[in-house]
C-alpha positions in Angstrom: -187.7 112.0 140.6 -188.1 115.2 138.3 -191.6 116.2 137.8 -192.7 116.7 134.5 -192.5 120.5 134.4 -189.1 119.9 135.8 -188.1 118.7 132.6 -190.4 120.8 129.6 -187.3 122.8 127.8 -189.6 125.7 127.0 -191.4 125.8 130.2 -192.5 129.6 130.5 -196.2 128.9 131.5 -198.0 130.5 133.6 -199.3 127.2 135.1 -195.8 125.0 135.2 -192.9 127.1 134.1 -190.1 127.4 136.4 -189.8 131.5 135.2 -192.7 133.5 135.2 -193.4 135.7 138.3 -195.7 134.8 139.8 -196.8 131.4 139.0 -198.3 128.5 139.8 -195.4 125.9 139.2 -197.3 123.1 139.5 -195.9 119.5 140.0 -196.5 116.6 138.0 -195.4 112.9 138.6 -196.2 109.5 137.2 -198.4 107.2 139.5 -199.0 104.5 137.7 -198.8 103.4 134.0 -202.1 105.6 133.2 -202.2 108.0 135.1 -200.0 111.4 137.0 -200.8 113.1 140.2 -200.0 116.8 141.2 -200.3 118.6 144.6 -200.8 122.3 144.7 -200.9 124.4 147.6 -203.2 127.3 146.7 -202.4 130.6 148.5 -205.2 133.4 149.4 -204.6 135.4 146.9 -205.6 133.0 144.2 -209.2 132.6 146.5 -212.5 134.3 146.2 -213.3 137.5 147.7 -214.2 135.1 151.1 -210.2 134.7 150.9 -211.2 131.0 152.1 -212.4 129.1 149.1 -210.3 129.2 145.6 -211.2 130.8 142.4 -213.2 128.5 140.0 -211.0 130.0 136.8 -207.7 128.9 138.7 -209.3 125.3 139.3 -210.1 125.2 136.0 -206.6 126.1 135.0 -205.3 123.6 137.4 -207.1 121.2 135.9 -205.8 122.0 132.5 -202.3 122.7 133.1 -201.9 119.3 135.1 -203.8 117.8 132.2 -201.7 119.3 129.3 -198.3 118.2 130.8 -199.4 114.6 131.8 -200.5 114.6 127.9 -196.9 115.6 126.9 -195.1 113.0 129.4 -197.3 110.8 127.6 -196.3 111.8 124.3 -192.6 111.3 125.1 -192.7 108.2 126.9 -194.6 106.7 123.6 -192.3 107.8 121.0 -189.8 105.8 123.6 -187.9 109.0 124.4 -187.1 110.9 127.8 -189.3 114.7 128.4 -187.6 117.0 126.5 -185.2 115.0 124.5 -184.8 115.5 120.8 -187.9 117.9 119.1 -190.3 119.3 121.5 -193.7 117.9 121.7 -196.4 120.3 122.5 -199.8 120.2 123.3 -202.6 122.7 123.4 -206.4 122.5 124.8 -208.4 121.2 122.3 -211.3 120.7 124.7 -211.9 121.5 128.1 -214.8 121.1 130.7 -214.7 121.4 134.8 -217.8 120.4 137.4 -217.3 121.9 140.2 -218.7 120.3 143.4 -217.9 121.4 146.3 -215.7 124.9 147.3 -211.9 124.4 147.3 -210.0 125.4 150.6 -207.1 127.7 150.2 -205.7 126.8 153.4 -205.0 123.0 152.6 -203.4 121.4 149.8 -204.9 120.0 146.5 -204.2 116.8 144.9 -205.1 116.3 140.9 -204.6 112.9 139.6 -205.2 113.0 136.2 -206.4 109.6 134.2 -205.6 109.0 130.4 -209.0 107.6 128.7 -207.8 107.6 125.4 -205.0 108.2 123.6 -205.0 108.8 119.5 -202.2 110.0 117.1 -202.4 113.8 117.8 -205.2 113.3 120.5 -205.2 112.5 124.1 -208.4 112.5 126.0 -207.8 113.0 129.9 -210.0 112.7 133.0 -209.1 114.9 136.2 -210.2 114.8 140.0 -209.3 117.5 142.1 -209.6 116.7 145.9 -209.0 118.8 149.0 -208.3 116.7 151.7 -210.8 113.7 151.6 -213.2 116.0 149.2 -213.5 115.4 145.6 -214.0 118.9 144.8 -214.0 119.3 141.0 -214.2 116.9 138.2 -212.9 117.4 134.7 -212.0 116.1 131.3 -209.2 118.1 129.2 -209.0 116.7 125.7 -205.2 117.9 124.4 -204.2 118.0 121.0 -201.0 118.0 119.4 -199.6 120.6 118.1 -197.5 120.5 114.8 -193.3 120.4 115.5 -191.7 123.5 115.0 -195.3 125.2 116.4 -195.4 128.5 117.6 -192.5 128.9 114.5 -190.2 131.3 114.5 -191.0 135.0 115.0 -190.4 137.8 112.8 -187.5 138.9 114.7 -185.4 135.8 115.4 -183.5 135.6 112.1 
């Protein structure tokens, strides 16, 4: 099974593009009909100045990342159409907020499962648990919106 990212033609994100250097090339798969999981194994040098627990920012961008391309599966599998086939969908971060519980071990992995609460024409409203081991960790809601076809456009210099 190809993971979401696996399949995103314009994949250069920081968070789940098979390119940039370095990244975090997340993972994520359908697990059930509503809702995607994701594990991540953070590394130390994504961790607090402790080197044992993992920066709140990159948790929050975890969140969102995992978040944004469970919102684009979705988007593709409504309009009855594999990831990446025909024009790309996009989403951006319309909304985003985290609460974090409890510290986040860099030395084990992290599992995100991601829940779709709603989903609207150009809106979908996500839930997020992030887990270390048996821990839920960090709780969050991403709401992603869609973003027009054709969006970012062409740039000056493309012709």
């Amino acid at each position: 099974m190809l993971a979401f990212q696996d399949q995103i033609p314009y994949g250069l994100c920081f968070g789940y593009g098979a390119k940039p250097e370095p990244g975090f090339r997340i993972q994520s798969y359908w697990s059930g009909n509503d809702r995607a999981i994701c594990t991540f194994q953070p590394s130390d040098y994504q961790s607090l100045t402790s080197r044992r627990y993992l920066n709140s920012g990159l948790i929050a961008a975890l969140i969102d990342y995992h978040c944004l391309c469970s919102a684009i599966a979705m988007a593709y599998q409504q309009a009855e159409r594999q990831i990446g086939e025909g024009e790309p969908i996009r989403f951006c971060t319309d909304r985003l907020s985290i609460e974090y519980l409890h510290p986040v071990p860099v030395d084990q992995p992290v599992e995100l499962l991601a829940l779709f609460e709603s989903i609207h024409d150009n809106k979908i409203l996500l839930s997020c648990i992030l887990s270390s081991g048996q821990v839920t960790c960090a709780e969050g809601e991403v709401e992603a919106v869609r973003v027009p076809d054709g969006w970012p456009g062409k740039s000056p210099d493309s012709g």
